[in-house]
LOFI-484064 format. One line per 5 residues: number of its first residue (from 1); for each residue x, y, z of N, C-alpha, C. Coordinates in nm, 4 decimals. Example, Ala and Ser with C-alpha at 12.3 -4.5 7.8 and 13.67 -1.06 7.14 Angstrom:
BEGIN
1 = 1.3190 -0.5690 0.7800 1.2300 -0.4500 0.7800 1.3200 -0.3300 0.7800 ~ 1.2850 -0.2250 0.7080 1.3670 -0.1060 0.7140 1.2900 0.0030 0.7870
***
This chain:
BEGIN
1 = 10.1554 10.7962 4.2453 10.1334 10.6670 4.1841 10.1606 10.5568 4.2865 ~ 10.0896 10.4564 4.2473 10.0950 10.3452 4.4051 10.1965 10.2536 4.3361 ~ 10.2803 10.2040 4.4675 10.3607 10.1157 4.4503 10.3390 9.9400 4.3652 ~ 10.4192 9.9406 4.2825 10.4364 9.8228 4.2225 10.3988 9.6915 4.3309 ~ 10.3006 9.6254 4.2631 10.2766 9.5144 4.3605 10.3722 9.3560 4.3510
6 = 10.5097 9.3707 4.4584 10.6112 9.2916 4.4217 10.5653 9.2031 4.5255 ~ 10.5765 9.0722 4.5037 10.5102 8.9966 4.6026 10.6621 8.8928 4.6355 ~ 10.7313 8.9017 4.5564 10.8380 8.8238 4.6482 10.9505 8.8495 4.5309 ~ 11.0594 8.8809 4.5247 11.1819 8.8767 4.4550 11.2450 8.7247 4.4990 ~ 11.2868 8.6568 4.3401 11.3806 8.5353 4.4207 11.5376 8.5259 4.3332
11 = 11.6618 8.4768 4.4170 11.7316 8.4551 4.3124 11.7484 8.3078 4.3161 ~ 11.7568 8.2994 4.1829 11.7596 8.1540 4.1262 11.7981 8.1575 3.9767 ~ 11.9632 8.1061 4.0152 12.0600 8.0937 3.8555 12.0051 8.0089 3.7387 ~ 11.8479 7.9231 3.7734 11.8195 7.9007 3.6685 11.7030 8.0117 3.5986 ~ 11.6212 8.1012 3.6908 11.5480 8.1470 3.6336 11.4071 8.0968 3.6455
16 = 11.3973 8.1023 3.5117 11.2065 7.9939 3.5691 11.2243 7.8586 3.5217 ~ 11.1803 7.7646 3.6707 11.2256 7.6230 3.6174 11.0907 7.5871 3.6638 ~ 11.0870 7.4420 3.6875 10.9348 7.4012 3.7737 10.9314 7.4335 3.9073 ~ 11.0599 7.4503 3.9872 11.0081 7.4867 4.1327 10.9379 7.6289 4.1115 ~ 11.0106 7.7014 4.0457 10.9396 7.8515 4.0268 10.7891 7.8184 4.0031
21 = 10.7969 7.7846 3.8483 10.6547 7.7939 3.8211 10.5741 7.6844 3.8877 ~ 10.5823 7.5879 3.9411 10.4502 7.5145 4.0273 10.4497 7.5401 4.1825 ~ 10.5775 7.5394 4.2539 10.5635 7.6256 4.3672 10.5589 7.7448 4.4611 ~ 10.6277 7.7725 4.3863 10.6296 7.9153 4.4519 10.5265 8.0122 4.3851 ~ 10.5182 7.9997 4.2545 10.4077 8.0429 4.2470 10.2860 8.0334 4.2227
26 = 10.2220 7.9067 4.3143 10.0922 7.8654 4.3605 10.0974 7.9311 4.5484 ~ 10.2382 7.9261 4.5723 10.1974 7.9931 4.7181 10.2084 8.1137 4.7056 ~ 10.2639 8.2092 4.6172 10.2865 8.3224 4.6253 10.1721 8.3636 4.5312 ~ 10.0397 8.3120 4.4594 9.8948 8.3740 4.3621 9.9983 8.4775 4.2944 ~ 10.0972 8.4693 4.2352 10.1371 8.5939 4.1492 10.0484 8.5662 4.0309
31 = 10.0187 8.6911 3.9459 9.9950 8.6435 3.8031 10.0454 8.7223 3.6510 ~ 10.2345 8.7570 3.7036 10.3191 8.7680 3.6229 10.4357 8.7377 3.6691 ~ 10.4955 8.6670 3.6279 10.6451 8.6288 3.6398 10.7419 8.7216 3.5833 ~ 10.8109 8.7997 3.6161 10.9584 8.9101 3.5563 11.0894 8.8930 3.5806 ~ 11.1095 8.8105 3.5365 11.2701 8.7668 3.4511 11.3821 8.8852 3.4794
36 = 11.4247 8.9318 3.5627 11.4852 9.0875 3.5572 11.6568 8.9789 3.5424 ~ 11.6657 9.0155 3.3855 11.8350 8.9190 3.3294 11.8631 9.0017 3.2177 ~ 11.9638 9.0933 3.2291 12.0000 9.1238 3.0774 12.0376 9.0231 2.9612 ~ 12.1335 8.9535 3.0117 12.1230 8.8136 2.9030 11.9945 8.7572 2.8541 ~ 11.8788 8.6903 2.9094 11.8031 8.6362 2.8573 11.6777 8.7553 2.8433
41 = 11.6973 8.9107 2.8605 11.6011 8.9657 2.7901 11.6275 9.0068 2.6490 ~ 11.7404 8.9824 2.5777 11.7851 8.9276 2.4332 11.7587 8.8152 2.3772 ~ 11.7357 8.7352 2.4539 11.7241 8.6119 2.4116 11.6345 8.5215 2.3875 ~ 11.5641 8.5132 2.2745 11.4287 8.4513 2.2395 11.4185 8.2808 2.2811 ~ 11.5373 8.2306 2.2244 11.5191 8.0701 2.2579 11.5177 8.0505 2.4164
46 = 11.5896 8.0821 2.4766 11.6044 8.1356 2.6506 11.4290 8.1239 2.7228 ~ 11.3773 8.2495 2.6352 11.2655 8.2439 2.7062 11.1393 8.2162 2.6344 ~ 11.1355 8.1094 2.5140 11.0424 8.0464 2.5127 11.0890 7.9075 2.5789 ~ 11.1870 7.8478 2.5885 11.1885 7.7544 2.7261 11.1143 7.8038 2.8659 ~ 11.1714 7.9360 2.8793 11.0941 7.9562 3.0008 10.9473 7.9712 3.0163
51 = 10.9123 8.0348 2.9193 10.7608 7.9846 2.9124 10.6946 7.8876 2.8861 ~ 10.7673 7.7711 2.8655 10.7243 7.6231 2.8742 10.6935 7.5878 2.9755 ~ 10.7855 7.6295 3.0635 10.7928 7.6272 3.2249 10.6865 7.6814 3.3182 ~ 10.6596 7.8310 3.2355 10.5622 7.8810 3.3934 10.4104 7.7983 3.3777 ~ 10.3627 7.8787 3.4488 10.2314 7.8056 3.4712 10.0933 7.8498 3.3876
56 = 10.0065 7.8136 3.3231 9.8862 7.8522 3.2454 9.8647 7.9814 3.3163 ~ 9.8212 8.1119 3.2484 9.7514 8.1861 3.3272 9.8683 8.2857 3.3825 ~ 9.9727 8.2308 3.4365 10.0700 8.3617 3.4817 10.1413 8.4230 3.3417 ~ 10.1259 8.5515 3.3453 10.1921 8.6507 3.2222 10.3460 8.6499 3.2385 ~ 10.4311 8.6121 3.1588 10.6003 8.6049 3.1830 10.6470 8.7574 3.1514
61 = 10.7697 8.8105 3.1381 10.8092 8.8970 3.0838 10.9646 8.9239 3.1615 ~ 11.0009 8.9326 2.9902 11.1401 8.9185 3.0172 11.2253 9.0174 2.9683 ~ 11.2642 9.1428 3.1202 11.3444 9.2557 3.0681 11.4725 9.2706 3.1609 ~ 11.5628 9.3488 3.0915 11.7073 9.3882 3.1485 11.6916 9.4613 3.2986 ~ 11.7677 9.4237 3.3332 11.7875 9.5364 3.4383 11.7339 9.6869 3.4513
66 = 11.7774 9.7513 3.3618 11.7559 9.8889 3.3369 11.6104 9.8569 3.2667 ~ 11.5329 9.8145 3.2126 11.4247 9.8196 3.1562 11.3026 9.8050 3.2845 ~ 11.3577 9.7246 3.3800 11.2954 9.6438 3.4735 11.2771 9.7858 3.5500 ~ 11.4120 9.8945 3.5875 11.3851 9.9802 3.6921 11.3032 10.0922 3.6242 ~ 11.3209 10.0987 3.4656 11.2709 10.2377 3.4204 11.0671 10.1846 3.4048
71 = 11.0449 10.0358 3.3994 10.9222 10.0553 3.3740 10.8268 10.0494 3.5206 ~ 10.9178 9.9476 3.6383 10.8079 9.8922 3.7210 10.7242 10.0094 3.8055 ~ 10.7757 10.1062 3.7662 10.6520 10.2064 3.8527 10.5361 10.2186 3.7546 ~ 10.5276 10.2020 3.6514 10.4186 10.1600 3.6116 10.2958 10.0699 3.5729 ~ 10.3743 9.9802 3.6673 10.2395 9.8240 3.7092 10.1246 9.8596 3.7140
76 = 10.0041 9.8126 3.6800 9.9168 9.8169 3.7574 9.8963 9.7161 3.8820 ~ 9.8455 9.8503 3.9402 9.7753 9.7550 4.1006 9.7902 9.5810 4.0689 ~ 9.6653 9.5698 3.9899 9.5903 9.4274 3.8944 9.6988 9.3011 3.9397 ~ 9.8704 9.3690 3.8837 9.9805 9.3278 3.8742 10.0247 9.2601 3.9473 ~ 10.0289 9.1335 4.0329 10.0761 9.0558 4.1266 10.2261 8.9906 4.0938
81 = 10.3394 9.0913 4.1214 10.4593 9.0745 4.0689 10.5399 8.9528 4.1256 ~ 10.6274 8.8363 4.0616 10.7117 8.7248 4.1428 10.8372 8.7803 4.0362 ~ 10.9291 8.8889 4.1009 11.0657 8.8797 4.0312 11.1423 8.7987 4.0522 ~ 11.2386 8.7492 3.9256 11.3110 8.6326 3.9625 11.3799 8.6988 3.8785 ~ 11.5488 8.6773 3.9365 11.6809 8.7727 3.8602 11.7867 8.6832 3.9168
86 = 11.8861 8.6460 3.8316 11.9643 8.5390 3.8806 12.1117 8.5819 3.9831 ~ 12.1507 8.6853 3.9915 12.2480 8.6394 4.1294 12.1915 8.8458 4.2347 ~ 12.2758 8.8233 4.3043 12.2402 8.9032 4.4461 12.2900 9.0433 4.3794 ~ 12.3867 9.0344 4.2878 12.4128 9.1845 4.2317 12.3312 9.2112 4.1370 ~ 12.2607 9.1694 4.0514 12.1301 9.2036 4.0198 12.0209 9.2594 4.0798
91 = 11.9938 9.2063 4.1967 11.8833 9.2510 4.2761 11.9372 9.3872 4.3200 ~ 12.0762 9.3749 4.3796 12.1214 9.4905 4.4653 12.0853 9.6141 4.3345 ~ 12.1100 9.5744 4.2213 12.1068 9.6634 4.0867 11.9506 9.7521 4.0534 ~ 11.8994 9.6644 4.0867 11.7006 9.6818 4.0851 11.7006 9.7667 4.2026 ~ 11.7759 9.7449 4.3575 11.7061 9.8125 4.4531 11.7879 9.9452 4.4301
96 = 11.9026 9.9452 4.3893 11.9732 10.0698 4.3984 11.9201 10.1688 4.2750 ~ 11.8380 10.1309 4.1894 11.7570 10.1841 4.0469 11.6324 10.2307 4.1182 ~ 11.5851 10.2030 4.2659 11.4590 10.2267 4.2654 11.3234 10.1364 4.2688 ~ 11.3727 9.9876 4.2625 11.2612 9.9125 4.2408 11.2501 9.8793 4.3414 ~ 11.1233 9.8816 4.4625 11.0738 9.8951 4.5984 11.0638 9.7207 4.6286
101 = 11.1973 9.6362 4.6697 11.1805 9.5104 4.7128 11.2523 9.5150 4.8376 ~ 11.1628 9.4490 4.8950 11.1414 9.4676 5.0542 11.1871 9.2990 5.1017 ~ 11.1712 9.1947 5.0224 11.2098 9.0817 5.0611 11.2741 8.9898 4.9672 ~ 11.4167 8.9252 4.9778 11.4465 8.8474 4.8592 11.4438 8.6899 4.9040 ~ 11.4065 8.5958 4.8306 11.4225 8.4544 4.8566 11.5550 8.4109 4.7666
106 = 11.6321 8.3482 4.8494 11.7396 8.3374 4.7859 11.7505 8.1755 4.7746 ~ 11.7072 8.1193 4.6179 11.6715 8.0013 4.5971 11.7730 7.8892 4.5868 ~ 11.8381 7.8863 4.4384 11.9339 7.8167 4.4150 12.0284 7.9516 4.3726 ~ 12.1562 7.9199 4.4163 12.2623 7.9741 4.3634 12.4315 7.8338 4.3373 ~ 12.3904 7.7816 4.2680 12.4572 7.6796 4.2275 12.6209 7.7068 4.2372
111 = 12.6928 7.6060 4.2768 12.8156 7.5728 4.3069 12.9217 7.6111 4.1670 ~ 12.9950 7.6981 4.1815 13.0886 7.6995 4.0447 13.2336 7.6967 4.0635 ~ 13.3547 7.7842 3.9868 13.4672 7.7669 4.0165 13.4814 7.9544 4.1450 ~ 13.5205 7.8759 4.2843 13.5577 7.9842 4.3307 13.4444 8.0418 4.4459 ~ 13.3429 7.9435 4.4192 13.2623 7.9323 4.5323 13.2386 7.8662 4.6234
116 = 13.1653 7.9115 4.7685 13.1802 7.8105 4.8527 12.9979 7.7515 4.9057 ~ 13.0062 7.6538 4.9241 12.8641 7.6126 4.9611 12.8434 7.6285 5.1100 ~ 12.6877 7.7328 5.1405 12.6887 7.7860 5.2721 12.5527 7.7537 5.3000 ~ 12.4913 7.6629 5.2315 12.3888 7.6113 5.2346 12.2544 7.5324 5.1594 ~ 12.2106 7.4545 5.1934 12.1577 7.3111 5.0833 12.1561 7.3616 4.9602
121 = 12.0933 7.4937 4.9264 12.1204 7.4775 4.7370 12.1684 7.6464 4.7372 ~ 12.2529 7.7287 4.8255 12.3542 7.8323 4.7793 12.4766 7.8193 4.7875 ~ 12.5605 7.8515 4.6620 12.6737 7.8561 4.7173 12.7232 8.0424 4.6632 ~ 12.7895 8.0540 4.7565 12.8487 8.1948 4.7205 13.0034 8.2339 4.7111 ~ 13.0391 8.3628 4.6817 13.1982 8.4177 4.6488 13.1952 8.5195 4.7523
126 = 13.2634 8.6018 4.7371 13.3181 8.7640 4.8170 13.2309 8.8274 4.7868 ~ 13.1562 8.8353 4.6179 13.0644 8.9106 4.5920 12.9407 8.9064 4.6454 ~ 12.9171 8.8157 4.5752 12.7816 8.7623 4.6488 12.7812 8.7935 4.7785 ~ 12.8512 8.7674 4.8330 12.8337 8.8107 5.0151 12.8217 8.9425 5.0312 ~ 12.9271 9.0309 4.9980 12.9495 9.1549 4.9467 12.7807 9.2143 4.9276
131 = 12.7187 9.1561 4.8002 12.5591 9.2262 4.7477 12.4743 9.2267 4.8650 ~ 12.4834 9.0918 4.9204 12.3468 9.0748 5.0472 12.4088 9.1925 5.1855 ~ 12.5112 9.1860 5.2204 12.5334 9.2726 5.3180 12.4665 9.3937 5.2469 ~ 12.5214 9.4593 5.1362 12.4697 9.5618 5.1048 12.2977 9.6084 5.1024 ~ 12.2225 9.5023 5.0435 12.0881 9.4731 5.0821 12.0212 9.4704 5.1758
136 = 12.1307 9.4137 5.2981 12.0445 9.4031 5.4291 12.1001 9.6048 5.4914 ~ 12.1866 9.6391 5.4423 12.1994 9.7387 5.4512 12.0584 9.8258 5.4294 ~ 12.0195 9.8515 5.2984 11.9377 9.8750 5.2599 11.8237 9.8708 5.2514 ~ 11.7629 9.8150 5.3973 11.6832 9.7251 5.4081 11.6357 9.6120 5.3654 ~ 11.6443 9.5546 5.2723 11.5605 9.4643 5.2511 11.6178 9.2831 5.3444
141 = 11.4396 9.2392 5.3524 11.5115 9.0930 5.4041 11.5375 9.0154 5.3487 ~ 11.6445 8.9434 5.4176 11.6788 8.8141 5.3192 11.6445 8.6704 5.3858 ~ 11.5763 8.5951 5.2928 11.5516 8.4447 5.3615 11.6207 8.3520 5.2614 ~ 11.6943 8.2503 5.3383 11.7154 8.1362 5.1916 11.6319 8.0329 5.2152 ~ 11.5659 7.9728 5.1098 11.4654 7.8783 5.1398 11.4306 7.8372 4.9945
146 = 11.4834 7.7137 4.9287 11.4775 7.6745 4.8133 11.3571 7.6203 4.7462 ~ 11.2466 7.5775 4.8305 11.1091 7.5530 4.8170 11.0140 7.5977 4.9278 ~ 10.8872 7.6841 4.9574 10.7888 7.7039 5.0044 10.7926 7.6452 5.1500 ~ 10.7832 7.4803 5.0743 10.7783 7.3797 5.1704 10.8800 7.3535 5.2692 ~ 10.9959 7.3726 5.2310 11.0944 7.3672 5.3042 11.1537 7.4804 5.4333
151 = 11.1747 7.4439 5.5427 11.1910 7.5272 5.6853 11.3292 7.6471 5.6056 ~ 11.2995 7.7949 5.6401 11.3847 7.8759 5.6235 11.5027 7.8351 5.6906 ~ 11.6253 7.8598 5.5711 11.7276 7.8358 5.6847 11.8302 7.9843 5.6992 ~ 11.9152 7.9325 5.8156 11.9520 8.0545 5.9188 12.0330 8.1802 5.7734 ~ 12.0098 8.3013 5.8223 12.0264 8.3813 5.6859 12.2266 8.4068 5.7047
156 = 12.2303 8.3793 5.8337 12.4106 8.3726 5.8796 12.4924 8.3359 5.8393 ~ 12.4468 8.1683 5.7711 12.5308 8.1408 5.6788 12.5797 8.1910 5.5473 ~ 12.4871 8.2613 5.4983 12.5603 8.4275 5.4433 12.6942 8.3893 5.4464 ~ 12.7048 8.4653 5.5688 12.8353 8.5664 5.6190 12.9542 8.4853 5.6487 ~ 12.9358 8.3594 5.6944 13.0089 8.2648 5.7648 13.1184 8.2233 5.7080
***
């Protein structure tokens, strides 16, 4: 069976907002958006906001973690995937389940109690740092870059 067509994994603690749905995915032609959040794949009011949000024409869908790894080998080709899952142990959760992501954009990760800001819109903990080492372990790359438009910045500040 051919691989799930994932065209960019991003994390972003809001999920689908307007940068998602008008930029990134007009540069990224996806034409399904996948929500990979156990919280808001319970949650109906959650994600008819979010589908206010995406864009005409892109298909949303909003499943758990474990739903996300047991179905995506069965995409079709057709399927032009933009996962969006809100922090780095999530993703690490998808790649360690099996779901073939090869690149994460690491969007907004917003400032809370116990985090530190390591760059224009991430801020991270032990964990968080902790997940991406493990990722880059695992291959996959990591870029932070909060809009399309905006110059990648250095992935070091990670670690720093």
């Amino acid at each position: 069976m051919a691989e799930p067509n994932i065209l960019l994994t991003r994390i972003d603690n809001r999920l689908i907002h307007g940068q998602v749905a008008t930029q990134w995915n007009s540069t990224l032609g996806s034409n399904l958006i996948l929500v990979a959040n156990d919280e808001v794949s319970g949650n109906t009011m959650r994600q008819n906001l979010m589908k206010m949000a995406a864009p005409a024409g892109v298909a949303t869908r909003f499943f758990s973690l474990q739903h996300t790894i047991d179905i995506i080998a069965k995409a079709s080709p057709k399927q032009k995937i933009f996962i969006v899952a809100e922090t780095p142990q999530d993703v690490l959760t998808l790649v360690k389940g099996g779901v073939p992501i090869r690149k994460v954009n690491i969007g907004n990760m917003h400032m809370s109690e116990g985090k530190r800001q390591v760059a224009t819109s991430v801020a991270v903990d032990d964990a968080d740092v902790a997940a991406f080492k493990e990722l880059q372990e695992l291959g996959v790359e990591l870029e932070i870059r909060r809009v399309p438009s905006t110059p990648v910045e250095d992935i070091n500040k990670l670690f720093s």
